[in-house]
ROPA-619959 format. One record per residue (C-alpha): x, y, z; residue in one letter. Coordinates in steps of 0.1 Angstrom, whole numbers. Example, Ala and Ser with C-alpha at 12.3 -4.5 7.8 and 13.67 -1.06 7.14 Angstrom:
2
+-------+-------+-------+------+
:     u :     v :     w : resn :
+-------+-------+-------+------+
:   123 :   -45 :    78 :    A :
:   137 :   -11 :    71 :    S :
+-------+-------+-------+------+
This chain:
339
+-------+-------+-------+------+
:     u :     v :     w : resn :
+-------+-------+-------+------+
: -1116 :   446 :   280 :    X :
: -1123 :   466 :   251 :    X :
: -1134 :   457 :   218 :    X :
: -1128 :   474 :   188 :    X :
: -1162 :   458 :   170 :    X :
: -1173 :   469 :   134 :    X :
: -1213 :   476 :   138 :    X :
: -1219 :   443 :   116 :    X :
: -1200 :   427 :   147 :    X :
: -1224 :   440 :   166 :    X :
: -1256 :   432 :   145 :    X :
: -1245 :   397 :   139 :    X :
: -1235 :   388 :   172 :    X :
: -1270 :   404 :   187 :    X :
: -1290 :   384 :   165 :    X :
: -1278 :   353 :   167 :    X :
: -1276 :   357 :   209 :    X :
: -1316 :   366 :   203 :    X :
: -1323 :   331 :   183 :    X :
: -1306 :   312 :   209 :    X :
: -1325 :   326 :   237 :    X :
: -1358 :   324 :   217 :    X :
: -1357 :   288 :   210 :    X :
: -1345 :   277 :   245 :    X :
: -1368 :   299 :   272 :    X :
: -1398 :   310 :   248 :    X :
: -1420 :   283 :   268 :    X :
: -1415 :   299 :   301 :    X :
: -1426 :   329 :   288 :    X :
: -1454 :   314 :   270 :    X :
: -1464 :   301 :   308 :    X :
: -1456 :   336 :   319 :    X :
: -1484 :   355 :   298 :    X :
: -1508 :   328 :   303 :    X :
: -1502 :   332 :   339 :    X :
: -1507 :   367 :   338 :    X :
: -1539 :   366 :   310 :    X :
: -1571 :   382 :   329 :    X :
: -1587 :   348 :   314 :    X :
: -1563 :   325 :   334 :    X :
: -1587 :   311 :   361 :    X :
: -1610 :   299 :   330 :    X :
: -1590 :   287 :   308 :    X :
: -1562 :   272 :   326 :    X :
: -1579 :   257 :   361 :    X :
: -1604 :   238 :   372 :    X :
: -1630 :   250 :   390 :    X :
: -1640 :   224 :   409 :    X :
: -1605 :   220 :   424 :    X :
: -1587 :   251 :   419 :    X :
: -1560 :   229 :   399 :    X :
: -1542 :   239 :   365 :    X :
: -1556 :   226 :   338 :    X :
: -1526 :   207 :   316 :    X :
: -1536 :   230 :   288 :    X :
: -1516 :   259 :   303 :    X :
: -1487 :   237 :   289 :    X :
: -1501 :   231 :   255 :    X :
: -1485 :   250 :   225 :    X :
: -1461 :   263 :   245 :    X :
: -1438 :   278 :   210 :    X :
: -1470 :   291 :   194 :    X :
: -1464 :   322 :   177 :    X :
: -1427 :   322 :   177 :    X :
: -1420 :   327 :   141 :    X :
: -1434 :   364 :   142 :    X :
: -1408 :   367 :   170 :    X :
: -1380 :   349 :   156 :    X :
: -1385 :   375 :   124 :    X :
: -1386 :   406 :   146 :    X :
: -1361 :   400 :   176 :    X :
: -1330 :   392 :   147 :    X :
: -1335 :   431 :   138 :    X :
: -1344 :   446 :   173 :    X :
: -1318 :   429 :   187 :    X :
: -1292 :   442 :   163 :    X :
: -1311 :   476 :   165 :    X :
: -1304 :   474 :   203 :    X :
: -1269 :   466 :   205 :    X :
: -1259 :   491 :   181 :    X :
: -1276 :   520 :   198 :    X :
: -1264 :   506 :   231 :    X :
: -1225 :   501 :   220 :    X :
: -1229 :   536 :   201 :    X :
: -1243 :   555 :   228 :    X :
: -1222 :   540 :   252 :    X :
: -1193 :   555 :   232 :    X :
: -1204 :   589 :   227 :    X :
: -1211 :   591 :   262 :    X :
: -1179 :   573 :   277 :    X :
: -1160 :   607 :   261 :    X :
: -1186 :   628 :   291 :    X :
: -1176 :   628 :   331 :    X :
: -1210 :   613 :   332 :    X :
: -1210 :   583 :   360 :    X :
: -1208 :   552 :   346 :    X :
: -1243 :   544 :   361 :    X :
: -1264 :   570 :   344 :    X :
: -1240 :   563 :   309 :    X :
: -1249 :   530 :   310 :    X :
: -1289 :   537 :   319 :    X :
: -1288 :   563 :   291 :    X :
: -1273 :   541 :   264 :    X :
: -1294 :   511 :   272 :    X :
: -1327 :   532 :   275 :    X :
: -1316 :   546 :   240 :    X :
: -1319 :   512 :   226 :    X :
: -1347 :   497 :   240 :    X :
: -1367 :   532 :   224 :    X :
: -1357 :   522 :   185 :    X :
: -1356 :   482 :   195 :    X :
: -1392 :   482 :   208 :    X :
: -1402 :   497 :   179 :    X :
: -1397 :   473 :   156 :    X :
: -1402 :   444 :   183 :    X :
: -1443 :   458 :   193 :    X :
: -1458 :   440 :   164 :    X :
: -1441 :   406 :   167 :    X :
: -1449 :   412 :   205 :    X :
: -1490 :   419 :   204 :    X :
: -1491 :   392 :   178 :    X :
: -1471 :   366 :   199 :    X :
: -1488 :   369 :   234 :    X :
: -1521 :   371 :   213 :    X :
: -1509 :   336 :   197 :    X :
: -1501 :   322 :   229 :    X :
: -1535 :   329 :   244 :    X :
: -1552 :   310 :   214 :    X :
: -1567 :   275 :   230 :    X :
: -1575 :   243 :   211 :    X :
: -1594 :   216 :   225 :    X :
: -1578 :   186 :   236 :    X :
: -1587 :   163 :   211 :    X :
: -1576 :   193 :   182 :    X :
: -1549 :   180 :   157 :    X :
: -1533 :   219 :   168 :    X :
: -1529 :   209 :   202 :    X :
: -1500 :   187 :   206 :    X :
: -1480 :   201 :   183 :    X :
: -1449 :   219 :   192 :    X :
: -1447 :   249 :   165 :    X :
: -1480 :   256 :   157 :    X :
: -1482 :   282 :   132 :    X :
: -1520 :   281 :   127 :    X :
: -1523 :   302 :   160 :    X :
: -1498 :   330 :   149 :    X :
: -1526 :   329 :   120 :    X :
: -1558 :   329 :   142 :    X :
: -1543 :   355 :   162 :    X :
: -1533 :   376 :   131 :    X :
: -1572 :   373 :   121 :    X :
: -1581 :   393 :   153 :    X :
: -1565 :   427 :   138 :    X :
: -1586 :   450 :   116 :    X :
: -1559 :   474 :   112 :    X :
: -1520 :   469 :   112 :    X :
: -1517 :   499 :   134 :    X :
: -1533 :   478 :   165 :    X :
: -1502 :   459 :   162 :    X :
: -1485 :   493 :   174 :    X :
: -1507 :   499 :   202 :    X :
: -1485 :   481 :   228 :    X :
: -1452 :   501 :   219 :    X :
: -1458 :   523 :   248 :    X :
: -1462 :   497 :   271 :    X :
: -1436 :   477 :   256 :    X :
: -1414 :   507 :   264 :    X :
: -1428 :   513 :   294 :    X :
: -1417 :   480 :   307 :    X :
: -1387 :   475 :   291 :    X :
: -1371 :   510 :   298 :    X :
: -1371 :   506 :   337 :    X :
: -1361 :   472 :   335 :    X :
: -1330 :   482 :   313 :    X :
: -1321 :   513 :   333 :    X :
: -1322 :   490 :   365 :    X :
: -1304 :   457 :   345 :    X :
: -1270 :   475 :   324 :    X :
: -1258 :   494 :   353 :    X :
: -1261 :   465 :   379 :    X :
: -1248 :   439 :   350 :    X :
: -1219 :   467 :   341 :    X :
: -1208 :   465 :   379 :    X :
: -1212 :   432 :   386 :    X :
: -1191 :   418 :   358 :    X :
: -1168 :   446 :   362 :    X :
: -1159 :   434 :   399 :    X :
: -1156 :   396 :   389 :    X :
: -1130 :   403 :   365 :    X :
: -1113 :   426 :   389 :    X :
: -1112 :   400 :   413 :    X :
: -1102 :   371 :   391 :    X :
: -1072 :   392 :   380 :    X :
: -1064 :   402 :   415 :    X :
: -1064 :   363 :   422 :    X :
: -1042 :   360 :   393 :    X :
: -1073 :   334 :   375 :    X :
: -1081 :   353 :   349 :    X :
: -1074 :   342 :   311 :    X :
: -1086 :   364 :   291 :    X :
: -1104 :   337 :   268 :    X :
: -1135 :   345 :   250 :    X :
: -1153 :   312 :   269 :    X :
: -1146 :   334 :   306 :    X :
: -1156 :   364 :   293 :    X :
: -1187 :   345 :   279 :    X :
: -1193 :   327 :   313 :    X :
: -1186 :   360 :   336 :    X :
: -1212 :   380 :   315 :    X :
: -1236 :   354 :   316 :    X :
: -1236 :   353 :   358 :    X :
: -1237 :   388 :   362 :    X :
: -1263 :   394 :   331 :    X :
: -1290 :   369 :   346 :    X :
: -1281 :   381 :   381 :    X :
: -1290 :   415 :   372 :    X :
: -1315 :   408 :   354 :    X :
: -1333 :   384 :   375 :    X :
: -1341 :   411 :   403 :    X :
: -1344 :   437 :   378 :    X :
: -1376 :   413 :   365 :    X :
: -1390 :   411 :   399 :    X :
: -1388 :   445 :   409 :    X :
: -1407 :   458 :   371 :    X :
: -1433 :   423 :   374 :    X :
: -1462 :   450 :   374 :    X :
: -1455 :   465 :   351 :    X :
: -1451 :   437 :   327 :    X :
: -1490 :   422 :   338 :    X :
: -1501 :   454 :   327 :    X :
: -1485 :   454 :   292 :    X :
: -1494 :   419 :   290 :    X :
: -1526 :   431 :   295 :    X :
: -1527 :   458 :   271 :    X :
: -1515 :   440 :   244 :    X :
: -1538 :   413 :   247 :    X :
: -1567 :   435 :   241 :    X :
: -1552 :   455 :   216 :    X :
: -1570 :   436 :   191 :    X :
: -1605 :   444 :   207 :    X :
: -1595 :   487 :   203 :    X :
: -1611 :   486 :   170 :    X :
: -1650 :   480 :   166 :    X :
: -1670 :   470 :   136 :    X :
: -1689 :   498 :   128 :    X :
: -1714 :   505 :    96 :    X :
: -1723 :   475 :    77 :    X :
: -1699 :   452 :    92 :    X :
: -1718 :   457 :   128 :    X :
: -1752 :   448 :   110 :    X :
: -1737 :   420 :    98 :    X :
: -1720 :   410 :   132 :    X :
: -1753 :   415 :   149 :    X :
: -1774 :   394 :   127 :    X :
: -1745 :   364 :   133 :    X :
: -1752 :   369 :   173 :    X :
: -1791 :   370 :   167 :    X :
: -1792 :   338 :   148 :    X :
: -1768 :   324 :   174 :    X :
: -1793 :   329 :   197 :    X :
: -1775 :   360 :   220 :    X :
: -1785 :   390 :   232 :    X :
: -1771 :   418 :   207 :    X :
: -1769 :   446 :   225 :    X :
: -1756 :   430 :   254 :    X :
: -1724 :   412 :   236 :    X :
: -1721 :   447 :   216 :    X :
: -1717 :   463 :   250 :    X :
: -1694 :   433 :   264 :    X :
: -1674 :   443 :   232 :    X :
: -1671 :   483 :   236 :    X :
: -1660 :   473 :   274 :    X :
: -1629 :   451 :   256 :    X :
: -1623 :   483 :   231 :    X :
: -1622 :   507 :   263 :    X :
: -1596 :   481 :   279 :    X :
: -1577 :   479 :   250 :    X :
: -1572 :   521 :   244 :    X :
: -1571 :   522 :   286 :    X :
: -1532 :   538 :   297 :    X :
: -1514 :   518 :   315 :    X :
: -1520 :   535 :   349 :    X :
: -1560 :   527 :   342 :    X :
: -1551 :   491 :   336 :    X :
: -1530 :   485 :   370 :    X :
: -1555 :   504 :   395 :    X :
: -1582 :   476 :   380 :    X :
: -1559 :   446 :   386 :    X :
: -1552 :   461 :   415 :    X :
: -1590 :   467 :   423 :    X :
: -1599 :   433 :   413 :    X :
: -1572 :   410 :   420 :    X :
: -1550 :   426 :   447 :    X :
: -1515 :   432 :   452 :    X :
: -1512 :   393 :   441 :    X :
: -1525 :   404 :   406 :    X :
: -1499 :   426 :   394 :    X :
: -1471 :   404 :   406 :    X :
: -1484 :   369 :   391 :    X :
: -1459 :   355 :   374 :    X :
: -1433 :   374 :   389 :    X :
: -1413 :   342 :   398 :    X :
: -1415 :   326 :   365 :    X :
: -1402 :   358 :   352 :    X :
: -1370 :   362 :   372 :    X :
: -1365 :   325 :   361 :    X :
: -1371 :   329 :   327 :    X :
: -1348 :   367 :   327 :    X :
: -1323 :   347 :   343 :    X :
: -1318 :   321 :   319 :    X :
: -1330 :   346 :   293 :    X :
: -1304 :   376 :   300 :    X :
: -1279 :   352 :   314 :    X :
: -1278 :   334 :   276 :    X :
: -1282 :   362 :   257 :    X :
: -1256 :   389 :   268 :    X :
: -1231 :   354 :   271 :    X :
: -1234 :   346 :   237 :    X :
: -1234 :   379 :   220 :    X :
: -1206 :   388 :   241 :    X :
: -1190 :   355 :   230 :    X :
: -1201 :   358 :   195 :    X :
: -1182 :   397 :   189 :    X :
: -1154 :   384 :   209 :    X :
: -1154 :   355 :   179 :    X :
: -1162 :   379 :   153 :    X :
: -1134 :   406 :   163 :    X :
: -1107 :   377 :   164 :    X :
: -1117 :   358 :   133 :    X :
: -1116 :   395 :   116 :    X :
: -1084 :   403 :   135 :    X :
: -1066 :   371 :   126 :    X :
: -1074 :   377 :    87 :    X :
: -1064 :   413 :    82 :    X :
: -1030 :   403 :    99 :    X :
: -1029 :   371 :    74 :    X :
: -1033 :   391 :    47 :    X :
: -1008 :   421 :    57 :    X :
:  -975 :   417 :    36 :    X :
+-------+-------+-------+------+
């Protein structure tokens, strides 16, 4: 069915589809990056018998709120890119495929642009640890880690250097997600009207795109799950790109001496973190894939289709449900108000 939405249909609809989904499955993705974190074996098992450690389930909203802030916008941003290009396009002889590919790649391009920062700064907040006794660690929203994490940045633009993963993930998994979702919901209204079942009610049309958007979206996750270690990857070291340099490596030298460490050694350790951080994303997989295998660049791959699942499924249902709402309640007052 077609809507005729206003774009502030469209924005309000998106963002409030993105709160929902943040609050309910931001855990499992929490789980997800510390899963994929190249420090997951030390901080999240045990050595001695190669079982997690219960602190992989500690703080499992930290840094949230950065999200939360960014996600409202780049959802909006996304939707009304996606709905507008969609449009333009729908007037082409373009296949409904490559329309759909196109207009959802169009919006992941200005949505990841605002999203990067909240993004770096978010898996960098789920990575920061407390000790088990810490008054940090049991609690639920802890916003002192969105803080610790902040402190790791020299330079706002380091927040930026994940956009081209970001996109880089995001754009494949789109392009593979939309025209499989588009289909698939497509062909269960077709055949609930050819079984004469279909309503028409804004709580089927909410339920149908929910099925086919975390259907679609579940093996779309799977298929790009290397691609999203590496920009986990990327992003977590995107605080270690920048170097002290002049006075402020004096000074970070003197606090290693007096520590009682080897200088030049932890000053190469760090210029080996900067390299990582600036490596392209091509660099970063051939050295999972050197070090940890084929294993490596799909760990966390099934907690990812579970978490797009529920994810997708949730968002696309309620912003489709919440414009359905939005056109009907906007509807139903410019006819009450018509003479």
């Amino acid at each position: 069915m077609s809507l005729n939405n206003t774009n502030t249909d469209i924005l309000i609809a998106g963002a409030f589809a993105a709160f929902a989904v943040d609050l309910l499955v931001y855990p499992l993705d929490t789980i997800k990056t510390r899963l994929q974190s190249p420090d997951y074996r030390r901080l999240y098992t045990n050595p001695s018998t190669n079982t997690i450690n219960r602190s992989l389930f500690r703080g499992l909203y930290q840094g949230i709120g950065s999200v939360i802030v960014a996600t409202i916008p780049s959802s909006g941003a996304f939707f009304t890119t996606y709905e507008g290009a969609k449009s333009i396009l729908g007037l082409t002889s373009l296949p409904n495929p490559i329309i759909h590919s196109v207009a959802s790649s169009a919006g992941e391009l200005v949505s990841c642009f605002i999203l990067t920062p909240a993004e770096v700064l978010k898996q960098n907040a789920q990575m920061v640890s407390h000790s088990q006794h810490s008054p940090s660690s049991n609690k639920i929203f802890d916003g002192n880690a969105t803080i610790r994490a902040l402190r790791k940045f020299n330079s706002p633009t380091q927040l930026w250097r994940g956009y081209t993963a970001l996109v880089g993930r995001n754009l494949p998994f789109t392009a593979m997600q939309f025209p499989m979702f588009e289909h698939l919901r497509t062909s269960i209204h077709a055949y609930r009207n050819r079984r004469g079942l279909e309503t028409g009610s804004m709580w089927e049309a909410a339920t149908v795109t929910a099925i086919s958007a975390g259907s679609a979206g579940s093996v779309a996750a799977v298929i790009t799950t290397p691609i999203d270690v590496v920009k986990t990857r990327i992003m977590l070291s995107a605080a270690d790109s920048d170097q002290p340099r002049g006075e402020a490596r004096q000074i970070a030298v003197k606090e290693m001496e007096a520590q009682g460490k080897d200088a030049k050694a932890e000053i190469e350790k760090a210029q080996q973190a900067a390299r990582g951080g600036r490596a392209g994303g091509l660099a970063v997989g051939r050295e999972i894939l050197r070090t940890e295998g084929v294993k490596g660049l799909f760990r966390g791959g099934a907690l990812r289709g579970l978490w797009t699942a529920l994810g997708s499924g949730l968002y696309l249902g309620v912003y489709e449900s919440g414009r359905r709402y939005l056109e009907e309640r906007r509807v139903g007052a410019d006819e009450g108000s018509a003479p």
